[in-house]
DOSE-463118 format. One record per atom (N, C-alpha, C): residue in one letter; x, y, z. Coordinates in steps of 0.05 Angstrom, whole numbers, padded with zeros to 5 digits, always signed. Example, Ala and Ser with C-alpha at 12.3 -4.5 7.8 and 13.67 -1.06 7.14 Angstrom:
a+00264-00114+00156
a+00246-00090+00156
a+00264-00066+00156
s+00257-00045+00142
s+00273-00021+00143
s+00258+00001+00157
This chain:
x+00017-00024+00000
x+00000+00000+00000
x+00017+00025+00000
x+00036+00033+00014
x+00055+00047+00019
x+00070+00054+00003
x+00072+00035-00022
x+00083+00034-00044
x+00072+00050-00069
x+00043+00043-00069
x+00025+00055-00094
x+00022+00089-00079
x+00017+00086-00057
x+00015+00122-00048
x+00044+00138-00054
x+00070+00119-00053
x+00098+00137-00057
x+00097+00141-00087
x+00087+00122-00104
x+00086+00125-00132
x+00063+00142-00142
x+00036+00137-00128
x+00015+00169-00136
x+00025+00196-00130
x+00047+00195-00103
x+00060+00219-00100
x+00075+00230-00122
x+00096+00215-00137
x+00120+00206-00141
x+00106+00225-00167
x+00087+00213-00186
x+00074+00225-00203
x+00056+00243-00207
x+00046+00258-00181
x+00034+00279-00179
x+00058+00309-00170
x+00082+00295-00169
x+00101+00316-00161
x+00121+00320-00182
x+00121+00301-00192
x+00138+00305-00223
x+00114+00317-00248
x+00090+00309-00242
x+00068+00338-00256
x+00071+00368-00247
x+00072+00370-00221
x+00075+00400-00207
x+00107+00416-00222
x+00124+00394-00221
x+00146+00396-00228
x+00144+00413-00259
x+00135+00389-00280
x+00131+00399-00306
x+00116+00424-00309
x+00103+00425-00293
x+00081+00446-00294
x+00089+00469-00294
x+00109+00475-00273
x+00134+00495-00257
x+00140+00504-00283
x+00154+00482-00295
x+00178+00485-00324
x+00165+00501-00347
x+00133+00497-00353
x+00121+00511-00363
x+00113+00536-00363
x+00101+00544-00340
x+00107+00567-00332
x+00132+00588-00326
x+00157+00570-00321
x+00175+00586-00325
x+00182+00594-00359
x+00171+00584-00374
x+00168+00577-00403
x+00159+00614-00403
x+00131+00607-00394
x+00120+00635-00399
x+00126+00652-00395
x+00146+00656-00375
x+00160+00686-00355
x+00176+00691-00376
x+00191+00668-00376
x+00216+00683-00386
x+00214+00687-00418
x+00197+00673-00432
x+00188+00674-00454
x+00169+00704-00458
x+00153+00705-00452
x+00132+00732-00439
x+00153+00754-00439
x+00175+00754-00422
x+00200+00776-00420
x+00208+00781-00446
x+00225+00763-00465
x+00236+00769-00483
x+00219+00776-00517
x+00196+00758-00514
x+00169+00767-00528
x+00159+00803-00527
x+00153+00803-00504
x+00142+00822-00496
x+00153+00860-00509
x+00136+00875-00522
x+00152+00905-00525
x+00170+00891-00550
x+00164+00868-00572
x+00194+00878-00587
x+00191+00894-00608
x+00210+00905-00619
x+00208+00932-00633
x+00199+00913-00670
x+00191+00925-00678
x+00199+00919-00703
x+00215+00908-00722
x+00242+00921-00718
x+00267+00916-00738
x+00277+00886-00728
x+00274+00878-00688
x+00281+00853-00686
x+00268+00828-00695
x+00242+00833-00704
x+00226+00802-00722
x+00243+00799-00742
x+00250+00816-00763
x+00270+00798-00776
x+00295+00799-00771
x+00303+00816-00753
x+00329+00810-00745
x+00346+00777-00743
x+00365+00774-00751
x+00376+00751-00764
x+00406+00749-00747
x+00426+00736-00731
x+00459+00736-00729
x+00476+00725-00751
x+00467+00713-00769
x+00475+00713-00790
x+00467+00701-00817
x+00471+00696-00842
x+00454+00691-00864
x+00443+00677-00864
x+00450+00653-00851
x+00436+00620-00855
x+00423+00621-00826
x+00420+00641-00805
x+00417+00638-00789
x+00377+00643-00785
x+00362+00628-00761
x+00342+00640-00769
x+00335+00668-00756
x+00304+00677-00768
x+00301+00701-00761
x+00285+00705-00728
x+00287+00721-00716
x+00265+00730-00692
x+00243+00713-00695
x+00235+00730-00720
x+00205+00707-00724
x+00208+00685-00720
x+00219+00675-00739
x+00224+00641-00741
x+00229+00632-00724
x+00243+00640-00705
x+00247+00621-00672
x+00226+00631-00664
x+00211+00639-00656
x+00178+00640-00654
x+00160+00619-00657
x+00154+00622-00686
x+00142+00603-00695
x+00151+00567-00685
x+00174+00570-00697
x+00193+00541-00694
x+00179+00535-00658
x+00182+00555-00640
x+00179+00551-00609
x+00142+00538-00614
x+00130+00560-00620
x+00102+00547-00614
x+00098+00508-00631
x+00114+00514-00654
x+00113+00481-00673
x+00115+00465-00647
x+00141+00472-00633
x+00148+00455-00615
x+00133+00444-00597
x+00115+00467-00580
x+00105+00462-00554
x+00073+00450-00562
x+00060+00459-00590
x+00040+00437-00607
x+00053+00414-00611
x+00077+00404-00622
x+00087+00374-00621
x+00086+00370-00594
x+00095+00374-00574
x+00091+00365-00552
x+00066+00359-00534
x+00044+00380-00538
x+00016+00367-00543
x+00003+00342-00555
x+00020+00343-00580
x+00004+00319-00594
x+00021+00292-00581
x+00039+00294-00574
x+00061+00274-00564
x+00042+00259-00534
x+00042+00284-00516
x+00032+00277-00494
x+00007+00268-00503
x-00019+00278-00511
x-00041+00264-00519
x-00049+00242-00532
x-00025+00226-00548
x-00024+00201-00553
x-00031+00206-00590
x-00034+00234-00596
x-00049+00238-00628
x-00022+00230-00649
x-00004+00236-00640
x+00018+00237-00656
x+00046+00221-00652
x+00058+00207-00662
x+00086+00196-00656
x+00110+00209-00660
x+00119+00207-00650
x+00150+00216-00645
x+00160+00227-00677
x+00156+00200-00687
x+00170+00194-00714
x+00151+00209-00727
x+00129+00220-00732
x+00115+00220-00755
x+00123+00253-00759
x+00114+00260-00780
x+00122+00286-00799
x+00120+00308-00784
x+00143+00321-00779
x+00136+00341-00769
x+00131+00374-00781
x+00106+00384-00770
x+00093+00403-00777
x+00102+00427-00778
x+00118+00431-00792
x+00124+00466-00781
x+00099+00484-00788
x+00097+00514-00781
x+00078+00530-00787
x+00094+00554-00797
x+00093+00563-00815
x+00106+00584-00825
x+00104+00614-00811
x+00128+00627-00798
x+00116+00646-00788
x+00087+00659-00799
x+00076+00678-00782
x+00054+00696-00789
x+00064+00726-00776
x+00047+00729-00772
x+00046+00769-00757
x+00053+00763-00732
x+00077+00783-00712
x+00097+00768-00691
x+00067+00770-00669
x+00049+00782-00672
x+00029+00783-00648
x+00009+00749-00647
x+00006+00747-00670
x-00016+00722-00678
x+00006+00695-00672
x+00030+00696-00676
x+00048+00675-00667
x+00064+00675-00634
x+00066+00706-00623
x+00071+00705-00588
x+00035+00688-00583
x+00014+00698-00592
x-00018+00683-00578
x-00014+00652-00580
x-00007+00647-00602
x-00002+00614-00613
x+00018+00597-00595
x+00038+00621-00587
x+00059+00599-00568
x+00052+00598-00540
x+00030+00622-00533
x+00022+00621-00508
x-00002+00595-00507
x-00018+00598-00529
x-00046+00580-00528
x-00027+00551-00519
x-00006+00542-00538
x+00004+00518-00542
x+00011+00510-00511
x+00021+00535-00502
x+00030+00531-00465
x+00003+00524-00451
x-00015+00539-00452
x-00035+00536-00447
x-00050+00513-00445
x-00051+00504-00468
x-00064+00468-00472
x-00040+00451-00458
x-00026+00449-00462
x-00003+00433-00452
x-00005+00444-00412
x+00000+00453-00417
x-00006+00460-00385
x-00029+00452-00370
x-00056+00456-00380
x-00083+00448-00379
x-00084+00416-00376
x-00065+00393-00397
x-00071+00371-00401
x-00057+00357-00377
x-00034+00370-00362
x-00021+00364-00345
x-00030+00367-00324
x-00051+00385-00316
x-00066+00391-00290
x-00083+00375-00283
x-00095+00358-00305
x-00111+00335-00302
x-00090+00311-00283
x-00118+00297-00284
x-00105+00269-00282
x-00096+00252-00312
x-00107+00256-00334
x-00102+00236-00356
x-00077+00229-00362
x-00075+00209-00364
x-00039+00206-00369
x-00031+00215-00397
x-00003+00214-00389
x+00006+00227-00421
x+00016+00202-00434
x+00014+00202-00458
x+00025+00186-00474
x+00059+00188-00477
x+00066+00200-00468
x+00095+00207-00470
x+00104+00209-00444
x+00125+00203-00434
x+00133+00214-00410
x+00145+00240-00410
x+00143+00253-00377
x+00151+00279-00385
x+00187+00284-00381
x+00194+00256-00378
x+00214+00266-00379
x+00231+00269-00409
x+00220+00245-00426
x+00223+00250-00459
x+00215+00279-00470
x+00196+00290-00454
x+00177+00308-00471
x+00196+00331-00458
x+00209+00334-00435
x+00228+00366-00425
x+00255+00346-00442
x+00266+00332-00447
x+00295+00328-00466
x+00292+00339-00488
x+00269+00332-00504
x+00259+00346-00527
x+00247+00365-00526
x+00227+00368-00542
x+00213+00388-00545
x+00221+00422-00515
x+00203+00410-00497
x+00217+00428-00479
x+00244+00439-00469
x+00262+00431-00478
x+00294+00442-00471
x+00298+00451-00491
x+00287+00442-00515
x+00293+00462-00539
x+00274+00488-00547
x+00254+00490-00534
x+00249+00519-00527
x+00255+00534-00511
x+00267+00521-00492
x+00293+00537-00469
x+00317+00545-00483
x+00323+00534-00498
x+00350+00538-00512
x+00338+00560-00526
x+00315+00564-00540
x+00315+00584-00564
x+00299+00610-00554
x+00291+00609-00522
x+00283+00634-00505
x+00310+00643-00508
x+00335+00631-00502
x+00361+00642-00498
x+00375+00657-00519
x+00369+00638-00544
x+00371+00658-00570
x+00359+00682-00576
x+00332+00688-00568
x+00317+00702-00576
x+00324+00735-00560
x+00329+00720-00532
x+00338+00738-00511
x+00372+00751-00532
x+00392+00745-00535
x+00417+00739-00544
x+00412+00762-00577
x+00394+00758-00587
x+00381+00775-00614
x+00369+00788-00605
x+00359+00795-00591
x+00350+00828-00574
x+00373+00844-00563
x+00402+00830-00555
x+00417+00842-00550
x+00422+00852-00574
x+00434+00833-00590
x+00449+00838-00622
x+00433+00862-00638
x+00405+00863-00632
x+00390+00873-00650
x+00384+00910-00638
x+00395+00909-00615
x+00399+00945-00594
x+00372+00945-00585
x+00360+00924-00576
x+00337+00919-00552
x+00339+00896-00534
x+00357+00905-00512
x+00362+00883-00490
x+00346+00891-00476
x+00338+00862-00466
x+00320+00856-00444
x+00339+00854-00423
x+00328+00867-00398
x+00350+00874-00375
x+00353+00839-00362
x+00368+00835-00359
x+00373+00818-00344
x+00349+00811-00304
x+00355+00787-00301
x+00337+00789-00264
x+00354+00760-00258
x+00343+00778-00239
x+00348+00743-00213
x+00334+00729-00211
x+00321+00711-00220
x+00303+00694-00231
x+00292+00680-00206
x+00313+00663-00189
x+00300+00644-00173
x+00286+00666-00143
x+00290+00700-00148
x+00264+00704-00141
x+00238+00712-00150
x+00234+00708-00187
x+00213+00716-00203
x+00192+00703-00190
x+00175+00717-00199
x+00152+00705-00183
x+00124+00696-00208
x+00144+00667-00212
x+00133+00645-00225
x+00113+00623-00213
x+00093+00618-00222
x+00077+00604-00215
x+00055+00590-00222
x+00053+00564-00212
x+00050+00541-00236
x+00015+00551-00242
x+00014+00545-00273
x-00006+00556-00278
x-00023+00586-00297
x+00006+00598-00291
x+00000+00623-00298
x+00020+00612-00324
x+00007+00614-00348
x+00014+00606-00372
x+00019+00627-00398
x+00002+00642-00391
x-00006+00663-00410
x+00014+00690-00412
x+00006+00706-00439
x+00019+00732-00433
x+00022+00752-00408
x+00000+00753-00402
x+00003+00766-00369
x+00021+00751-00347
x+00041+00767-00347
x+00062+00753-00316
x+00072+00777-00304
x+00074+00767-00279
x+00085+00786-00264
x+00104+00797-00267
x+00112+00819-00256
x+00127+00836-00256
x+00153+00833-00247
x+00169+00840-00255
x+00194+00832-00251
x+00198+00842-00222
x+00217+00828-00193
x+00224+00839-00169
x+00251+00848-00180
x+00267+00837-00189
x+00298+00850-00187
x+00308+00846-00214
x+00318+00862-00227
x+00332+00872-00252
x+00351+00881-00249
x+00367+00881-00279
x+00403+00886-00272
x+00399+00892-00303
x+00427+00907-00305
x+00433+00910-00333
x+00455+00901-00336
């Protein structure tokens, strides 16, 4: 008995966990989204490199593949979808909705078809990596986002969307 309660734990805290990860998705994503000027959507670091937009877009593909992954609709292996950028406002809504559902499906009980720990190696670490880029091309591009101290942001599981709190501590 003792066993199945450490394992309902075991998996209701590695959901809170993912959940966390998502929402930190949105802060820090929300931060570098948030106010960007114009000239940085296409802003590019170099020729072959992609644009503002495109890591955008590419981010929401991702966090929809990872939807369909967890929900059991789609395999690993099967074709993957890109969406061609659009207008940078209609694609920040798209990467938030995508957090949104993904976030939503995790608050349940339903299991995921994927584990989450496949689903943060993929999909999710690689929209951490490309918040970092995006942040990194706001420098390059003469709109840096100020730097914070993160582990006191005040992130919290759930809050998915464009609206996030306010930054406590900033640095330049």
């Amino acid at each position: 008995m003792d066993t199945a309660i450490n394992a309902e734990f075991e998996v209701l805290h590695t959901r809170a966990l993912f959940r966390h990860i998502l929402a930190t998705i949105a802060y820090r994503g929300g931060k570098i989204l948030r106010d960007a000027p114009e000239a940085y959507l296409s802003f590019r670091a170099g020729e072959t490199a992609r644009t503002s937009a495109q890591i955008l877009a590419h981010m929401a593909d991702l966090l929809e593949w990872a939807l369909r992954l967890a929900e059991g609709t789609e395999q690993w292996r099967a074709a993957w979808r890109p969406v061609a950028p659009g207008n940078w406002n209609s694609d920040v809504a798209r990467f938030f909705d995508a957090l949104k559902r993904l976030d939503a499906l995790f608050a349940t009980a339903q299991p995921s078809s994927m584990t989450i720990e496949i689903l943060f190696q993929g999909p999710i670490s690689d929209v951490l990596t490309h918040i970092g880029q995006l942040a990194m091309l706001r420098r390059l591009a003469g709109s840096p986002v100020r730097g914070e101290v993160m582990i006191i942001a005040d992130v919290e599981i759930g809050r998915v969307g464009p609206d996030q709190a306010a930054p406590k501590r900033e640095f330049d």
